[in-house]
Each structure stands twice: as C-alpha cells, then as structure tokens.
C-alpha positions, 0 to 999 in steps of 0.5 A: 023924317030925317029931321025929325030924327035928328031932332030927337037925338039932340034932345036925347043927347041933352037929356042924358048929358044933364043926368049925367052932369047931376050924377056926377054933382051928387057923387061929388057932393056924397064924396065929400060928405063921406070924407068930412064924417069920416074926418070928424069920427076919426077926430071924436074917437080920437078924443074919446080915446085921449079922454079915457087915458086921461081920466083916471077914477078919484080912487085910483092912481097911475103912480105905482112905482112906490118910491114915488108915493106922497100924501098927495096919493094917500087914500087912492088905490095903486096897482102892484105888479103881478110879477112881484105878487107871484115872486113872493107869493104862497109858501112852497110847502111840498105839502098839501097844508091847510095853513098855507101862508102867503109871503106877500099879505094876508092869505085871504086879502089875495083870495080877494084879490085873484077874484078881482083880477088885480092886486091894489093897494091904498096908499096910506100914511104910515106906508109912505112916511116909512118909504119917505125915511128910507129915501132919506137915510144914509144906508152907510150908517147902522140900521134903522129899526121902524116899527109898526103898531096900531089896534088889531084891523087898521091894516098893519100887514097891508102896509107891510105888503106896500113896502115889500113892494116898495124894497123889491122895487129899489133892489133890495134883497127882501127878507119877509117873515110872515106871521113869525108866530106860527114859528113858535106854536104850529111849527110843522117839524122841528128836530135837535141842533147838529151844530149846537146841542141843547137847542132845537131847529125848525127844520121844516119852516126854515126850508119853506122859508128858503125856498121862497127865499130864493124864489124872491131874490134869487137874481139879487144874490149874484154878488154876495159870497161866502166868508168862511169854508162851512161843511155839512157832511162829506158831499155838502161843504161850501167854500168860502167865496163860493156865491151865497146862492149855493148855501141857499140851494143846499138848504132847500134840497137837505130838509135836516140842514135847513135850519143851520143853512138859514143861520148861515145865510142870516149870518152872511147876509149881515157881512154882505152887507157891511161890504157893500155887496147888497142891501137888506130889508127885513120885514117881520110880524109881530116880532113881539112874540119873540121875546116871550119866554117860551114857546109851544114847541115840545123838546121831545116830539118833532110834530106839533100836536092839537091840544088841549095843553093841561097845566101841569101836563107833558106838554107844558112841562116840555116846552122849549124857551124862545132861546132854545131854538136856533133860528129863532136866535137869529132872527133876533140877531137880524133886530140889532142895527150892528150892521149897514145897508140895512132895514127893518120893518116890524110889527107889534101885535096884541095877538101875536102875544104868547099867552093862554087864550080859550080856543075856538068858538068857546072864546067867543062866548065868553066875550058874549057873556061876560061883555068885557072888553080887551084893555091891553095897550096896542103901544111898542113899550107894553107889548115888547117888553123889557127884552124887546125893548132892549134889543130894538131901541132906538127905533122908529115907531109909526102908528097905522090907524083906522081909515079917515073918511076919505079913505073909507069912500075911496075904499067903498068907490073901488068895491063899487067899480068891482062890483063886490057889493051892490050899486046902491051902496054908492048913495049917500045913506048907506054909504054912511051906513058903512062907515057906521057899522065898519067903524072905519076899521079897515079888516071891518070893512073887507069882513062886512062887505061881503054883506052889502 
C-alpha cells in the first residue's frame, strides 16, 4: 500500500512540475509578445505622429513670419497671429455703430475668419515684392512711396492686412487709415478748428482713430518725445520731452482735442523719426479721395445726415473743401517723403473716387438696363490726379491682379479643408466651374462660395 502510494505521488509530483514548466514557457512566450508589440506601437505612433508634423497641406505654409515670404510661398495660405489681429482689430467707438470699421482687413473677411477659427492670409506677389524693397531699402534715406492699384476685387486691402503684418512683425510703429473715404462723406462728428479758424476737425473719427492707435502701438512709443511745450487749456499742457504716449492719451480722453492731438502726433511722429527714435509705416486706402476737391462735410452742421443732396440744395452749397479740414491736411503731410525711417503703403481705388453715384439698389438697375460697362482706368496717374500725383511722385507702383490658376485652387483646397463649401466641389468639373463663374476674381470667389 505504501508503494503504491509512493508511486502516485512521484507521478503527481511529474504532472504538476511539467504543467508548471509549460506555464512558465507561455508567460514567457506572452511576456515577450507583449514587450515586442508594445516596442513596435510605441515605434508606429511615433512615426505617425512625425508624419503628421511634417506633412503640411500644398495650400498651406509654416512660414508665418512675413519677412520670410518669397515666391516660393506665393499661392499658399500662412497663419496670422491672433495677437496682431485683436491689437488692431475693430474701432473703438463708444458707440454702438452699424459702420464699424476693422483696422486690420475688411470687416466682413474677418467675419469669416472667426467662423473658421483662424486668420490665413495667401501670400501673393504684389505683398512680397513690397515687403522684399522694404528689407532692402536704406531707412536713412527719405521715405519710399508704394502704391497699389489694381480693378476692384483682385484683393488690394488683404495684401494691405499682409503687410500690417509684416510692419508689426519688424517693430514698426503702424499707422493704418482704413477706408479714409468715410472721412470725407459718413464722418460721425465733425466741429470748427480751435487751432486754426476757418478749418473744420473730425473730432469723432480722430479719437476713434487714436484709441486704436494706442491699442496697436502702445509699447512702441517708449522712446518717442515731444519736441515743443503744446497747451490745450489750463489742465491739458504737455511738456516738451514729455513721452509722446501722453499726447495720445490726452486725445482720447478730450472728444474736442482729438482732432489737434492727431496733428500733434502726425507732426511728432515725423520728427521722431528723423531722430531715429522709431520707424514709421503708414498704410492708407484709397488715398486718391484726398485729392478731390471737396468733400460731403457741411461747414455748419456737426453730424452727417443721409441724403438725398440736391444740386442746388444747403447741403451742397455748404460743403467743406478737402483742405479745409485739419486732419485731412495732415494726412497728406505724412505722403511727403521729407522725413526718414519711414513708409508708405497706399492704395488707389476707382471707388474711392469723389463722384455722384445713384445709391442703393437704383444704381444697380440701371447697370441692368443700360449694360454699360465702368470704362474708368484702375491706373495711379487717372486716378490720382494732377494733385495727387504731385504730392507722391516718385512712387512705387505695384499692381494686385486677379488670382493665377495656382492660387484659385489653393483658394478652393483651403475652403474644402474648412468645409465651407461641399466636398464635391474638389473634382475636376466644378473646380473649373469656379474658376468659371468667379473669373478668378479674388472678392468673386469669398461672394459666391457661399453658394457651393
């Protein structure tokens, strides 16, 4: 009985030691399974992830420092930083304003934009032409003129917001005058010159002006002062080597002693720069508009009123002249090129022109009616004028076109990647149908896509 016994328990003792042996086998076999897939997901995510930081889109760039820009980059989409588009950003009315302007682009192109979730700007031609002068030029000689032309729609303002970029980027103090033609017809307030009689003040639009003025350039200003003592009043004197921030300051808390502050700094910021203390980049559209004659201020009344303006009525007949108005002086002071470190963008628009137009939807029926087409030249010399021309030349001219076929499927790959118009539009046929019905037209394209 006992052998039997024994002989049991040493087959048992085999049984159990071989399962155990095989156990220990698996585990090891498992164990080394795990630690090989574990090596070689952990080496593919990897790769993936080194993949997805190398591959950018054919439409878009990395490069979003502007200076950087070259035609190797023209036709492809480059991010703005969200800092430089809230610094300039909407005007600071204190009023609730329909016409809000935007003091970076277009106000309905950054509508846009937010819906997207980012600002991109296509790099184009004219924008890095302009900023590859700019690297080039001596600043210590006088200041170079560059003017912008082109048919309405081929994108002279978004080339505009490139090189804002591009001037805030390289330190510049950035002077930007957006849509100067509402200046000279729907200004918000305007009231009699305290410095100089006879002249009129945009009392309202200089201290919009100002208040974004110093919300862009604010830290920029450290080191620019104040030539002479000025005095406003008996509280209100600056003295002179004061920081030129407080005359910014002064006129944007005192609504009557903007206009006069923003010819004080106008006036300062041209002497600063012949010290060397700052560099200067003014931007204006359609500069061509101060040149007119006359504008649709009335000398008498301090509010813009809606027409309609008979010929021979009190409003026509009481119209301020273009060099009746201080401000509007000063600004073309800035054109000249008798100061250093400076520069300026403008640009020149058949819209922007002074002329009696039939408003609202009237004009557009006629255009239906009579089929004929706008002849005027889009060309610096017809639309500037003899007065114009004289007071920028020499000048710079640079011409913004419509999109080249690159750039109109660029434009078409980035809408597709934001999924504002529909999935199909990236075959062959409609993307034809695009460039069809758009004309390659840059304002066509952002109007009509809406529709695809």
């Amino acid at each position: 009985m006992l052998g039997k016994c024994l002989h049991f328990y040493l087959l048992f003792s085999d049984v159990i030691m071989s399962g155990l042996v095989r156990c220990r086998k698996e585990f090891s076999l498992l164990s080394q399974a795990q630690k090989y897939f574990s090596i070689g997901s952990a080496k593919f995510s990897t790769d993936v992830e080194t993949e997805e930081k190398v591959k950018v889109p054919p439409h878009r760039t990395e490069q979003n420092i502007a200076r950087n820009h070259t035609q190797e980059h023209v036709g492809k989409f480059f991010n703005v930083d969200p800092k430089i588009v809230k610094l300039f950003g909407t005007e600071l009315n204190p009023r609730d304003h329909p016409r809000k302007i935007n003091y970076f682009a277009p106000r309905e192109w950054t509508n846009r934009n937010k819906v997207f979730g980012e600002t991109s700007i296509m790099v184009r031609s004219p924008a890095v032409e302009i900023i590859n002068c700019i690297k080039e030029s001596d600043l210590e000689q006088p200041t170079v003129r560059y003017v912008l032309h082109g048919k309405e729609g081929h994108g002279k303002r978004i080339t505009l917001s490139h090189l804002k970029t591009f001037g805030y980027q390289e330190d510049f103090i950035v002077m930007p005058f957006p849509s100067i033609l509402a200046w000279l017809t729907k200004y918000y307030e305007v009231a009699p010159s305290t410095f100089k009689p006879g002249r009129m003040d945009h009392i309202a639009n200089s201290n919009i002006f100002l208040r974004n003025f110093r919300q862009i350039n604010a830290d920029r200003l450290s080191k620019c002062v104040t030539h002479k003592d000025y005095s406003w009043s008996a509280r209100d004197t600056i003295k002179a080597g004061s920081n030129l921030l407080e005359v910014v300051d002064l006129g944007c808390d005192r609504l009557n002693f903007a206009a006069d502050v923003l010819n004080v700094l106008i006036k300062e910021l041209k002497l600063n720069c012949n010290d060397g203390n700052c560099k200067l980049m003014v931007t204006i559209e359609g500069v061509n508009c101060l040149f007119a004659e006359y504008t649709m201020i009335h000398k008498l009344k301090r509010f813009w009123e809606n027409g309609p303006y008979p010929e021979n009525g009190d409003w026509m007949r009481n119209r301020a002249k273009v060099d009746e108005c201080s401000v509007l002086v000063n600004i073309k002071k800035l054109l000249k090129n008798d100061y250093k470190n400076g520069v300026v963008i403008a640009t020149v628009d058949r819209n922007s022109q002074m002329r009696k137009v039939t408003p609202g939807i009237k004009k557009y029926r006629e255009l239906a009616q009579h089929m004929v087409p706008d002849t005027r030249s889009h060309l610096p010399f017809a639309l500037l004028g003899e007065r114009g021309w004289s007071v920028m030349n020499p000048f710079y001219p640079v011409a913004v076109d419509k999109y080249s076929q690159d750039e109109m499927d660029s434009a078409v790959d980035y809408y597709l990647e934001k999924g504002y118009i529909r999935p199909e539009c990236g075959d062959h046929n409609r993307r034809q149908e695009l460039h069809f019905v758009t004309g390659r037209i840059p304002n066509d394209f952002f109007t009509f896509s809406s529709m695809y």
